[in-house]
TISEKOL-254120 format. One record per residue (C-alpha): x, z, y; residue in one letter. Coordinates in nm, 3 decimals, always signed. Each point is the difference from the previous one (the first is absolute). Example, Ala and Ser with C-alpha at 12.3 -4.5 7.8 and 13.67 -1.06 7.14 Angstrom:
+---------+---------+---------+---------+
|       x |       z |       y | residuo |
+---------+---------+---------+---------+
|  +1.230 |  +0.780 |  -0.450 |       A |
|  +0.137 |  -0.066 |  +0.344 |       S |
+---------+---------+---------+---------+
# end
This chain:
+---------+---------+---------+---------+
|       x |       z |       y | residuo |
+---------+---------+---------+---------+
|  +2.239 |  +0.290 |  -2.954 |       X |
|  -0.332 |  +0.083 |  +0.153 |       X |
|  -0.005 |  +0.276 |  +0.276 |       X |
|  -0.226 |  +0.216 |  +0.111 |       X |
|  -0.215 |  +0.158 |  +0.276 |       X |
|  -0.337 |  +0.192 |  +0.054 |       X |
|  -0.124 |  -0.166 |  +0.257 |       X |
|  +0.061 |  -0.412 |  +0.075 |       X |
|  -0.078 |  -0.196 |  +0.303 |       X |
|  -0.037 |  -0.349 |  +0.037 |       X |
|  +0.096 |  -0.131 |  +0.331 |       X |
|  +0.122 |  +0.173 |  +0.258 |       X |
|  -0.154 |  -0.106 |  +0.303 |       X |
|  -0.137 |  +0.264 |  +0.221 |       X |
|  -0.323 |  +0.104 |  -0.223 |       X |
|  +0.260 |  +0.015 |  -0.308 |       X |
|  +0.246 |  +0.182 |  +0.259 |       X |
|  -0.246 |  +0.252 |  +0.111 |       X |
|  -0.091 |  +0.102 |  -0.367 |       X |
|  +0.356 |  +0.019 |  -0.062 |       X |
|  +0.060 |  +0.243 |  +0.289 |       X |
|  -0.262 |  +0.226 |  -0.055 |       X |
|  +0.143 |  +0.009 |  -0.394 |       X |
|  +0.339 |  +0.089 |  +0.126 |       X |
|  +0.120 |  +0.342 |  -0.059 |       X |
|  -0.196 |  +0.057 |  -0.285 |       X |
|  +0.042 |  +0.099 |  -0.359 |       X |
|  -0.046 |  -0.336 |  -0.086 |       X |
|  +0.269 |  -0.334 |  -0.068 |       X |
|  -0.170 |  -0.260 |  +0.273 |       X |
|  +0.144 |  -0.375 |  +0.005 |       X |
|  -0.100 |  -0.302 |  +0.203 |       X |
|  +0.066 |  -0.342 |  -0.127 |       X |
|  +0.017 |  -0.213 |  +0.305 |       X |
|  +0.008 |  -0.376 |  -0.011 |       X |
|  +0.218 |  -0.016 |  +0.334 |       X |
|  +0.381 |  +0.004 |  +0.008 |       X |
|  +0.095 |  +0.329 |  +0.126 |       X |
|  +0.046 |  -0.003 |  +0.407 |       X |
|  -0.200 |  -0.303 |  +0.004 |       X |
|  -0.199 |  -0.031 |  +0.331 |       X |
|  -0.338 |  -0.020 |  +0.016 |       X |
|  -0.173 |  -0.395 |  +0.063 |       X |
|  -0.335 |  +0.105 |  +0.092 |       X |
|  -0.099 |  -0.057 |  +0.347 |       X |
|  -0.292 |  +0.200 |  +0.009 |       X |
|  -0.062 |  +0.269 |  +0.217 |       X |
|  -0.170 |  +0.311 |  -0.176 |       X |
|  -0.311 |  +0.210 |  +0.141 |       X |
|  +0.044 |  +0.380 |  -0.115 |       X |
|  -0.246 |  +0.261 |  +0.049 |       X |
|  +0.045 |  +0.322 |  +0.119 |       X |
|  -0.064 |  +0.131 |  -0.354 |       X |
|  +0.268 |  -0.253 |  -0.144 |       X |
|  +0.223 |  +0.191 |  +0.252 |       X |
|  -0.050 |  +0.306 |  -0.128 |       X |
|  +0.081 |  -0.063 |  -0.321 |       X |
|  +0.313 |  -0.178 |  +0.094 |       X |
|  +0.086 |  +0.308 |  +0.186 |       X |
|  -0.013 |  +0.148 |  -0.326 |       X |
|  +0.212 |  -0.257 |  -0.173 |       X |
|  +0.277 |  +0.113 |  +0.269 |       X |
|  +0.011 |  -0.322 |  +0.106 |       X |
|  -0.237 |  -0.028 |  +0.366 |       X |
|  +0.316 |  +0.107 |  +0.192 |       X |
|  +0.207 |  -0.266 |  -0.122 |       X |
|  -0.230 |  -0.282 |  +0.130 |       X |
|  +0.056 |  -0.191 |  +0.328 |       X |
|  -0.160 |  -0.302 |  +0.180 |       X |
|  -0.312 |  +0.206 |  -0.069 |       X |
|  -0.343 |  -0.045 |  +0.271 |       X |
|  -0.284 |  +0.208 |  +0.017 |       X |
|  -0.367 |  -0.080 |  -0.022 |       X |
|  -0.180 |  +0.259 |  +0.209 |       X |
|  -0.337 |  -0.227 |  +0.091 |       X |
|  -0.125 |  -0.250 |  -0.260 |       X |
|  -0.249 |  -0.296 |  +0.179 |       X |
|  -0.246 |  -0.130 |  -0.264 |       X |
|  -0.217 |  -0.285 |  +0.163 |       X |
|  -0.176 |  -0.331 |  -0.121 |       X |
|  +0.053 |  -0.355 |  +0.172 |       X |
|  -0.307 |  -0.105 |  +0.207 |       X |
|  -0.155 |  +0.340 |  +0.018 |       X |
|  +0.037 |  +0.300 |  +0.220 |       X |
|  -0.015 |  +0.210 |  -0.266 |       X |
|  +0.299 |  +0.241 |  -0.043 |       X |
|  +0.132 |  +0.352 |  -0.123 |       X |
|  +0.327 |  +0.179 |  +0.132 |       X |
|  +0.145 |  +0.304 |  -0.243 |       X |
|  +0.232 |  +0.200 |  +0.160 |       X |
|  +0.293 |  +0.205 |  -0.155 |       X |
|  -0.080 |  +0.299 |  +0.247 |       X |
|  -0.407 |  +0.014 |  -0.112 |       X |
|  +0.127 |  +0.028 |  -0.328 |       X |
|  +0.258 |  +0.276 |  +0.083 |       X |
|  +0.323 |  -0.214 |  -0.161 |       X |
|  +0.309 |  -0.123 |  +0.199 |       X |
|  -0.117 |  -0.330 |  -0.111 |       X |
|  -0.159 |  -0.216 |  -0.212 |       X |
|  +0.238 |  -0.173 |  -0.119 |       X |
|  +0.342 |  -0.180 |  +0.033 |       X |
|  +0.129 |  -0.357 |  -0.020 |       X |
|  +0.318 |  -0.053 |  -0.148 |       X |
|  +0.195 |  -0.323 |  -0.132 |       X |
|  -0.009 |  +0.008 |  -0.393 |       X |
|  +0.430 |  -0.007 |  -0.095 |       X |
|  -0.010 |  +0.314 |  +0.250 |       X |
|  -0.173 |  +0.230 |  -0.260 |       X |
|  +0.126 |  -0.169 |  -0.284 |       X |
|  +0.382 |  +0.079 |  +0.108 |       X |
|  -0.130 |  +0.385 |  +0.056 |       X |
|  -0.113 |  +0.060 |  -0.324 |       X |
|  +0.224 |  -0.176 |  -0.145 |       X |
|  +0.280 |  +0.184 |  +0.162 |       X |
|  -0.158 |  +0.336 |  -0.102 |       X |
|  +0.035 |  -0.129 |  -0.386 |       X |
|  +0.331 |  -0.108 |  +0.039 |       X |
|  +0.021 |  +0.430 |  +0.102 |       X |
|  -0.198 |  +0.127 |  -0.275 |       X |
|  +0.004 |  +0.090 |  -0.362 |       X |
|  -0.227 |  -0.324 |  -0.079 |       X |
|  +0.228 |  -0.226 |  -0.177 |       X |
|  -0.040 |  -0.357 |  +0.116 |       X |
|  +0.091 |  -0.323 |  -0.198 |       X |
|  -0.003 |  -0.307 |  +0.234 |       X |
|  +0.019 |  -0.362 |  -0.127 |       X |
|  -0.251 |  +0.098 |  -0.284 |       X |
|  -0.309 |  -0.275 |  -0.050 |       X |
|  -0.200 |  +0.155 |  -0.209 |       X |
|  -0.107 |  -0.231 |  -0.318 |       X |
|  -0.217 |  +0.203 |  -0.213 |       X |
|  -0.159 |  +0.299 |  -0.053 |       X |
|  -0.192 |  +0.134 |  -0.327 |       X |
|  -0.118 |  +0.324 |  -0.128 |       X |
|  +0.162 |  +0.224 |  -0.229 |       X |
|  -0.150 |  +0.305 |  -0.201 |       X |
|  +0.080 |  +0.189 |  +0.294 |       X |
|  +0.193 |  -0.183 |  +0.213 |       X |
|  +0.009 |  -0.332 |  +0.208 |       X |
|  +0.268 |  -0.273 |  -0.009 |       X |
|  +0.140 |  -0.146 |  +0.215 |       X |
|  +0.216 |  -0.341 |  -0.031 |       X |
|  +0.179 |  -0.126 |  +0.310 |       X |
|  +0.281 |  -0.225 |  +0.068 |       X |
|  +0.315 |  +0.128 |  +0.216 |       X |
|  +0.328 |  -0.190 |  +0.096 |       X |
|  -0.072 |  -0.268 |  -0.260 |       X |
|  -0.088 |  +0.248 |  -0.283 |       X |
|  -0.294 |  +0.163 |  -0.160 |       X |
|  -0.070 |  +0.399 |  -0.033 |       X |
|  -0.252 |  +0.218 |  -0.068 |       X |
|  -0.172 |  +0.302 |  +0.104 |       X |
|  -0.230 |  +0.234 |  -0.134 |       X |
|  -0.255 |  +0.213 |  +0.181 |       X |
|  -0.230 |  +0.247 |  -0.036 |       X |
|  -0.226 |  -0.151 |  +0.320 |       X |
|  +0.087 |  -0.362 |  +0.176 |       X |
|  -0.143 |  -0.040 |  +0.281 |       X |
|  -0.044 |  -0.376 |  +0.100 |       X |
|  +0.049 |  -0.041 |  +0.384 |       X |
|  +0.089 |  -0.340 |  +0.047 |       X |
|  -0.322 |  -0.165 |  +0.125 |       X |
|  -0.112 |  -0.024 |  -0.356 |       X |
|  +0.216 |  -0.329 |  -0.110 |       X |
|  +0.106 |  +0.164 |  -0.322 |       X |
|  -0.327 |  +0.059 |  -0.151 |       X |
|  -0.236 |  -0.254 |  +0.136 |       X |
|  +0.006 |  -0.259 |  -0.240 |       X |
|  -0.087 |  +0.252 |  -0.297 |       X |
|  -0.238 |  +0.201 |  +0.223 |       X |
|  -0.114 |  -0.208 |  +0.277 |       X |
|  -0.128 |  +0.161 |  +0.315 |       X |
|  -0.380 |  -0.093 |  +0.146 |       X |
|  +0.084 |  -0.199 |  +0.344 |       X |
|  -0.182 |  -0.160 |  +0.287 |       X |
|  +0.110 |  -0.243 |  +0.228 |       X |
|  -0.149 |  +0.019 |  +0.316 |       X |
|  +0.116 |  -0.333 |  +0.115 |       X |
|  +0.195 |  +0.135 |  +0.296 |       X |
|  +0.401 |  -0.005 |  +0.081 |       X |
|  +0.116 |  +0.261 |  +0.201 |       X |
|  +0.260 |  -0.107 |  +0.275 |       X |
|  +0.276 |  +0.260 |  +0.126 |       X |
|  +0.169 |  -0.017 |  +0.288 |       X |
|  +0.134 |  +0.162 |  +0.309 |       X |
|  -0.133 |  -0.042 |  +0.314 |       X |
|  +0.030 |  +0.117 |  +0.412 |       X |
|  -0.249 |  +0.024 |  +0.271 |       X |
|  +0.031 |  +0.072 |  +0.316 |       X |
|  -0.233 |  +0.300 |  +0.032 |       X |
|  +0.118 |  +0.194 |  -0.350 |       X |
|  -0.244 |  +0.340 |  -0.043 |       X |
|  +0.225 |  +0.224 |  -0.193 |       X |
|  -0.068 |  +0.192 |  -0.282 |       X |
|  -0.296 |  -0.192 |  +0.003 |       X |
|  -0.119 |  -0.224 |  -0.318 |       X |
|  -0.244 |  -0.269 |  -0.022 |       X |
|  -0.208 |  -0.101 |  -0.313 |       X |
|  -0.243 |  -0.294 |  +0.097 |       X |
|  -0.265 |  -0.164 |  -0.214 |       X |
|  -0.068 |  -0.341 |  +0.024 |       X |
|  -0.192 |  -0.284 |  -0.237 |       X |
|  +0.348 |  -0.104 |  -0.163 |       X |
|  +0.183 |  +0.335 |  -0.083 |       X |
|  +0.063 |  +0.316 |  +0.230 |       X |
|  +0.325 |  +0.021 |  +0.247 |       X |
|  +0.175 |  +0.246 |  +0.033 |       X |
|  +0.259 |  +0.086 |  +0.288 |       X |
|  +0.219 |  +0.285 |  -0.135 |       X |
|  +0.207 |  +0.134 |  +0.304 |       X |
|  +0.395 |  -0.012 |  -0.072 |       X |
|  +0.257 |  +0.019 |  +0.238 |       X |
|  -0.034 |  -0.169 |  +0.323 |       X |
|  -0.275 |  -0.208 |  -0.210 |       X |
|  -0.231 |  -0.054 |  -0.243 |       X |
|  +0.002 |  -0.062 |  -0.363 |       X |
|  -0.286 |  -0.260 |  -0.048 |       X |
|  -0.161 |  -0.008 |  -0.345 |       X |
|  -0.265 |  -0.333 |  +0.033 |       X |
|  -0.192 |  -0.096 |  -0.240 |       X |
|  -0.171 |  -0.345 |  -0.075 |       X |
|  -0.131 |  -0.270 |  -0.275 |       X |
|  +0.355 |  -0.102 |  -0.188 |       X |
|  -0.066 |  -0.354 |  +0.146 |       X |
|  +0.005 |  +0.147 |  +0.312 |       X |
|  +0.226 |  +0.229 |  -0.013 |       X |
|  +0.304 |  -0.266 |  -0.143 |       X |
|  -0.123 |  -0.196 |  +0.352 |       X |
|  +0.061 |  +0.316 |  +0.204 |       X |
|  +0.360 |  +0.028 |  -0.160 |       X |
|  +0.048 |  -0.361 |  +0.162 |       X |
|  -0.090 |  +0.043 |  +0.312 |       X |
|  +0.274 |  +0.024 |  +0.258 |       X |
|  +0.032 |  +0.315 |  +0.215 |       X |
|  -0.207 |  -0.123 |  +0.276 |       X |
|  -0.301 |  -0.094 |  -0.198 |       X |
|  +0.018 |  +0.302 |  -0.209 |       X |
|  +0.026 |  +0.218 |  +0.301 |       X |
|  -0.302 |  -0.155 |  +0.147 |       X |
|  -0.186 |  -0.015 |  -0.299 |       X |
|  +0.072 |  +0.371 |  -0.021 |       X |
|  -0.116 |  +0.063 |  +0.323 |       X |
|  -0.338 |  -0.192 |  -0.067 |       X |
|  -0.046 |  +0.177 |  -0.312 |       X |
|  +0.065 |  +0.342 |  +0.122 |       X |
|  -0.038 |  +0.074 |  +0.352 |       X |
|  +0.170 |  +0.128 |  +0.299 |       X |
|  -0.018 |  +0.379 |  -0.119 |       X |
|  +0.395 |  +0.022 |  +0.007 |       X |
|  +0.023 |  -0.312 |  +0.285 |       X |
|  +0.186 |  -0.309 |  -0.062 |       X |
|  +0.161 |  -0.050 |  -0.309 |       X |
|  +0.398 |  -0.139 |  +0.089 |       X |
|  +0.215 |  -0.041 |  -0.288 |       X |
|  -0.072 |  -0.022 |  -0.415 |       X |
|  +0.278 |  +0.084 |  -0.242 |       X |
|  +0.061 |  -0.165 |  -0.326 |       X |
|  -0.324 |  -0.036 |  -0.196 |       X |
|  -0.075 |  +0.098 |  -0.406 |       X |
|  -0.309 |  -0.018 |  -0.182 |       X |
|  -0.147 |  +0.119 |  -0.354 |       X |
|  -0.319 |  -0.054 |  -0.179 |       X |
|  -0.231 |  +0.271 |  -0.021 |       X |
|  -0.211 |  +0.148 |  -0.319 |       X |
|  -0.128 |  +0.302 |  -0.120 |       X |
|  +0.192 |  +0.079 |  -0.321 |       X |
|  -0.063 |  +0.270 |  -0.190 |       X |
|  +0.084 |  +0.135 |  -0.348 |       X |
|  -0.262 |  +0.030 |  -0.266 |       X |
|  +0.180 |  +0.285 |  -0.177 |       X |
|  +0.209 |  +0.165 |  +0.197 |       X |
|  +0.180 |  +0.138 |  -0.378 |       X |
|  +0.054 |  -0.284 |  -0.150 |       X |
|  +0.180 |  +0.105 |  -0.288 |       X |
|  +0.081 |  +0.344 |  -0.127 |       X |
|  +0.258 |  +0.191 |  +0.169 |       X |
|  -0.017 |  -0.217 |  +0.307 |       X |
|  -0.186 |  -0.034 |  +0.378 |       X |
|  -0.033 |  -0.252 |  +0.242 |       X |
|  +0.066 |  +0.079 |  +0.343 |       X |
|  +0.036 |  -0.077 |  +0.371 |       X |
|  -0.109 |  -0.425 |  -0.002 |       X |
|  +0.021 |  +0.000 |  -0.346 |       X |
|  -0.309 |  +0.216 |  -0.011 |       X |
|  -0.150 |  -0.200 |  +0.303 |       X |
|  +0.024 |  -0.221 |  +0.251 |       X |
|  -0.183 |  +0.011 |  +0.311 |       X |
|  -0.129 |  -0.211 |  +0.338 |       X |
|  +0.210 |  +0.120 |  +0.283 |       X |
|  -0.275 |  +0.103 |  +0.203 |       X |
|  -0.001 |  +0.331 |  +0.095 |       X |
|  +0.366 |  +0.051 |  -0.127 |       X |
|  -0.110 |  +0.187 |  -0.257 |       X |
|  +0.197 |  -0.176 |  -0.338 |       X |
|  +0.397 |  +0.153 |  +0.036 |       X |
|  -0.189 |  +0.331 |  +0.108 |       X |
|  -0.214 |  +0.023 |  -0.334 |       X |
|  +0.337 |  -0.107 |  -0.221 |       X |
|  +0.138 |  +0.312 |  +0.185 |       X |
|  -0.245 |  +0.219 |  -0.086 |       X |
|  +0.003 |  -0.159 |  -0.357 |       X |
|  +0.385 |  +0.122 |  -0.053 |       X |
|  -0.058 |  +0.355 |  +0.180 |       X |
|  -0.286 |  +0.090 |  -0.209 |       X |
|  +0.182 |  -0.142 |  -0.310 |       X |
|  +0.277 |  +0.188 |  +0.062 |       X |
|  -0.176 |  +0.332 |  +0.012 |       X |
|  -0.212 |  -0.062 |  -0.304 |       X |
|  +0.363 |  -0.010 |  -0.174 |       X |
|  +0.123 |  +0.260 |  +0.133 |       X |
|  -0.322 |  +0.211 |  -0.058 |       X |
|  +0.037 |  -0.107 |  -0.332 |       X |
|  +0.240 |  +0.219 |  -0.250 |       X |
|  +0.343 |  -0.194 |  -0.021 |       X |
|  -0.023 |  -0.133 |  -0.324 |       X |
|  -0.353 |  -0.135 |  +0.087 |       X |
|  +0.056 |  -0.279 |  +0.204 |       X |
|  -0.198 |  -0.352 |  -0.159 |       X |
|  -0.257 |  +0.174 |  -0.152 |       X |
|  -0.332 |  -0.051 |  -0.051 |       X |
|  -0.134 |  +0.318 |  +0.200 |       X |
|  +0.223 |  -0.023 |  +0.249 |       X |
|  -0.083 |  -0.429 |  +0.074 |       X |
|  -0.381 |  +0.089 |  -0.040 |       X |
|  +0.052 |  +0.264 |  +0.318 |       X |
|  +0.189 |  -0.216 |  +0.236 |       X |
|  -0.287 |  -0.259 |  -0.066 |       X |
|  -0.235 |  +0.220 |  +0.094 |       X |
|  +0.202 |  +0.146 |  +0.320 |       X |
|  +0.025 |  -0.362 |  +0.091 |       X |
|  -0.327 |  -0.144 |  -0.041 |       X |
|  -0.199 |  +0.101 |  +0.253 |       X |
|  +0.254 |  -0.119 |  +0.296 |       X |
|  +0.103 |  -0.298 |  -0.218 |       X |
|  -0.357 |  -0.198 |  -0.020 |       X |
|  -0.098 |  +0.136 |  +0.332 |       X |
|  +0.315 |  -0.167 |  +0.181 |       X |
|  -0.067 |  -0.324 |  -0.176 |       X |
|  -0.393 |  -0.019 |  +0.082 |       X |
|  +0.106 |  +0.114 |  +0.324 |       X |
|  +0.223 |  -0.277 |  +0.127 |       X |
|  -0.202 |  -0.278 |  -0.216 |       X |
|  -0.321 |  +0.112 |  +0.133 |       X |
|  +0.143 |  -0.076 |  +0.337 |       X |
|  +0.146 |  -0.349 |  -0.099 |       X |
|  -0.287 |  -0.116 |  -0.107 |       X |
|  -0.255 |  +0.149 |  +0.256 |       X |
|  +0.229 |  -0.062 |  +0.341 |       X |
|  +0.118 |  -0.374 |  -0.161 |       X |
|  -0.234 |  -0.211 |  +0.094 |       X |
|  -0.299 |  -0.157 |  +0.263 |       X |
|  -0.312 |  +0.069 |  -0.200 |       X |
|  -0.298 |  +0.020 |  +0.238 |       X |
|  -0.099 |  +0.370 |  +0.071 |       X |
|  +0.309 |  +0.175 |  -0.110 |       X |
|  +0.214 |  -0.057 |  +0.317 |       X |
|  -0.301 |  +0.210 |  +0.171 |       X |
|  -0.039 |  +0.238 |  -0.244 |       X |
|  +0.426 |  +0.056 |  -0.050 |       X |
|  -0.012 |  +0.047 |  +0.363 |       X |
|  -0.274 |  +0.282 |  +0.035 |       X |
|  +0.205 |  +0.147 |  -0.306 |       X |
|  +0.346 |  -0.018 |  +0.161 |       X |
|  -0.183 |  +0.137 |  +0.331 |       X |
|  -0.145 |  +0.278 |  -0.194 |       X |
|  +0.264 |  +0.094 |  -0.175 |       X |
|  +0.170 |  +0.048 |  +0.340 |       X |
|  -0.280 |  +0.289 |  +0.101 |       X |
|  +0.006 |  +0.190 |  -0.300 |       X |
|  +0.297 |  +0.215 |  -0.018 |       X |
|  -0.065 |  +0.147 |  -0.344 |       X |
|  -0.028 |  -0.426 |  -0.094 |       X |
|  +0.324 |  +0.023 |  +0.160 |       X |
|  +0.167 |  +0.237 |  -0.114 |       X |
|  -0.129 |  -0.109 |  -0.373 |       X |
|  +0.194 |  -0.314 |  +0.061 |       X |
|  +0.312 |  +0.089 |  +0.143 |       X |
|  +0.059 |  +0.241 |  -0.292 |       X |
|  -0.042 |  -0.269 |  -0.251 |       X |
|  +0.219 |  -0.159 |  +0.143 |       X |
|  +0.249 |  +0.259 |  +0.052 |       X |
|  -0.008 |  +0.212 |  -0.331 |       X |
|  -0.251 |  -0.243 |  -0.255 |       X |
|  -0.291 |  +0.160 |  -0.135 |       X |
|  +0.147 |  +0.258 |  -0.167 |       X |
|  +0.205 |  +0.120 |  +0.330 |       X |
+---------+---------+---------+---------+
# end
């Protein structure tokens, strides 16, 4: 027997979760399928950047409160390696609290999925998704649970699972920029709270994000490289560090265990790929993690989604009309967040002769012009549409 819901969500990490949330309490039947065992814990070391927008709207989810082992970002430090070049944004010049917040990833995920498990969304767990086609007006959905196969149909599925489903039939445009991101924890001995650090240099940015009585460093460098860097013992990777960063925050003392990932620029060519369904979250697009900026825009993504539903009379969810105005709410932030953070990649990621001058005199620049300012920080707080 095949059941039934209006609205279907595949995955339900925290971009699925969010969209779930805001869904809740509605007129309309919401399910996740989630690949996970239920009460599984989360394996992903990362630590997550979250802007001050992000936690608004998670204030709205009901679910900001319920977070802990949360630090603040109240002064961001954007500089470039062998330059004096630099600009400081402060939380109070743009009358926020903060910027932002630095959080470890299983932290949110066990938040929101805690509110589900207390809401009217009904959540299926040990369901991997196998297919999905298009009805007259409906999508199906075929997944596998506890060793058997069921079925769902839907008036809208949205496809929040980093785009795995989908991406052989409708592959996504991607980049590799030939750099690996390494994550790790790390202490100093003179720590600047609430302050962050984002630092351009010819093989990737850096970025110290404070956590803790730490930081969480984000460093980026050619994949070769970066598989040597995982190598290194802790006393060459500390002084490597040091060499490569500075004194800024003193001596660095101890490094925890060390991850890394490859890094693209992934994004969906049609973000409706079928009718009566929407990509979303990394599904829709995958970022650099410079400037933070890709979990924020997947947040936004599910917010705005959810309201175009909800705007929407309840028996209009999946339609045409109502797809065609959530691509046009999203558009404008969506292409400007990914030229955003891949214009910096590739102008900050490298030695060409000329630019380290002229990055400089715009970093310094920057830092005199509070309107400049001010343009930037709110980007990065609320995307262009905030």
């Amino acid at each position: 027997m095949t059941a039934t819901c209006d609205i279907a969500i595949i995955g339900g990490g925290p971009v699925g979760a969010a969209l779930a949330l805001a869904l809740s309490k509605s007129q309309l039947s919401v399910c996740v399928l989630e690949a996970r065992p239920a009460h599984a814990a989360s394996n992903d070391a990362r630590a997550l950047a979250l802007s001050y927008g992000s936690r608004l709207l998670l204030g709205r989810l009901g679910v900001w409160d319920a977070l802990r082992d949360v630090s603040a970002i109240r002064t961001i430090h954007i500089s470039q390696k062998h330059s004096f070049g630099r600009t400081l944004l402060h939380a109070a010049e743009m009358n926020v609290p903060e910027l932002g917040y630095v959080l470890p990833y299983p932290a949110l995920q066990d938040a929101l999925t805690d509110a589900l498990q207390h809401s009217d969304v009904a959540s299926i767990y040990g369901a991997s998704v196998t297919q999905l086609q298009n009805g007259a007006h409906h999508a199906a959905i075929v997944y596998q649970q506890d060793g058997a196969e069921r079925s769902l149909n839907t008036r809208l599925a949205v496809v929040a699972d980093g785009g795995k489903l989908l991406a052989q039939q409708h592959p996504p445009e991607v980049h590799d920029y030939g750099q690996t991101a390494l994550i790790t924890h790390i202490t100093c001995t003179a720590p600047k709270p609430d302050t962050a650090f984002e630092r351009f240099t010819p093989q990737g940015p850096l970025a110290l994000l404070p956590f803790k009585e730490g930081y969480e460093l984000v460093w980026t460098a050619p994949h070769r490289r970066a598989q040597e860097m995982l190598m290194w013992d802790d006393a060459t990777f500390l002084r490597e560090l040091q060499q490569h960063f500075g004194d800024r925050v003193g001596e660095f003392t101890h490094v925890g265990k060390r991850t890394t990932f490859p890094l693209g620029l992934k994004r969906a060519t049609n973000l409706f790929p079928m009718p009566h369904t929407v990509l979303l979250g990394n599904a829709a697009q995958t970022m650099h993690p410079v400037a933070g900026q890709g979990f924020n825009m997947g947040l936004r993504d599910a917010w705005e989604l959810a309201q175009e539903i909800l705007d929407a009379a309840p028996e209009a969810p999946g339609i045409e009309a109502m797809l065609a105005d959530y691509r046009s709410r999203r558009r404008t932030d969506r292409e400007a967040g990914i030229r955003f953070t891949d214009g910096l990649v590739r102008l900050f990621s490298n030695d060409l002769p000329g630019l380290s001058a002229g990055r400089a005199g715009a970093l310094t620049a920057l830092d005199c012009l509070p309107f400049a300012k001010k343009f930037v920080a709110k980007r990065m707080m609320f995307g262009a549409n905030g």
